[in-house]
N, C-alpha and C positions, 0 to 999 in steps of 0.2 A: 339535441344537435344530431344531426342525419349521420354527422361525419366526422367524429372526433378524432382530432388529432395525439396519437402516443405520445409526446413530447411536451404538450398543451402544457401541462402544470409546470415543467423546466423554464417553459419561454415567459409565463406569471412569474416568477420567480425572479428570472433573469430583468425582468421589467419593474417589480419591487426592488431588488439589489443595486440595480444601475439609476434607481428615479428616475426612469423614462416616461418622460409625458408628452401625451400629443396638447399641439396648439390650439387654444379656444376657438380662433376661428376651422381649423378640422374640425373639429367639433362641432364645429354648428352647422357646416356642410352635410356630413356624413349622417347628424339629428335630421334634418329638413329632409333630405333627399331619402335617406331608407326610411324615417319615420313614415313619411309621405306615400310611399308606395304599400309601406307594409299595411298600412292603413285602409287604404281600397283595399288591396287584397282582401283586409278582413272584414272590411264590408260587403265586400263579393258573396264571402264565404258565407258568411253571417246571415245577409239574407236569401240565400238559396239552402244552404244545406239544414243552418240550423232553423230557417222559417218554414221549412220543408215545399219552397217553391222549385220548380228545376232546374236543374244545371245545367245552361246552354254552351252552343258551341263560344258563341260571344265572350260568356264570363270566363270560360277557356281560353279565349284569346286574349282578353283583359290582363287574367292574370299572370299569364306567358309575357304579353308585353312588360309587366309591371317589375317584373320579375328579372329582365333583360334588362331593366331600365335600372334597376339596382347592381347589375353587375358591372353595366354599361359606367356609369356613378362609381364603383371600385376600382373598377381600369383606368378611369380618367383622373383620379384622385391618385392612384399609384404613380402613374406620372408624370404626375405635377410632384411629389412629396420621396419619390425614393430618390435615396443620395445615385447621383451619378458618380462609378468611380471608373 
């Protein structure tokens, strides 16, 4: 992880303690949609870097968009899913 958060094991914790579960269907969203992009990506990656074909400006923009498109996917998910108080 690029960017671990201090408190990360507290918030597991608190998520074991409390039986906090997300709902099957989150779950199937959040499966489909980051699985999906995470996936080009690593086909991007996969055959340019590790086939040793080149890295174009394109597969650049690919993975920028794909990449947006998972955050874009967390924002819309957030909400729809965080409590309004």
């Amino acid at each position: 992880m690029a960017n671990p958060m201090r408190e990360e094991e507290e918030i597991y914790q608190q998520i074991r303690d409390q039986k906090i579960a997300i709902h099957p269907l989150v779950w199937e969203l959040i499966d489909h949609h980051i699985s999906n992009d995470l996936y080009i990506i690593n086909i991007i990656l996969g055959s340019t870097i590790l086939d040793g074909q080149s890295f174009t400006k394109e597969n650049a923009e690919s993975i920028l968009a794909h990449s947006k498109s998972i955050k874009n996917f967390l924002v819309k998910l957030g909400k729809e899913t965080k409590k309004h108080g």
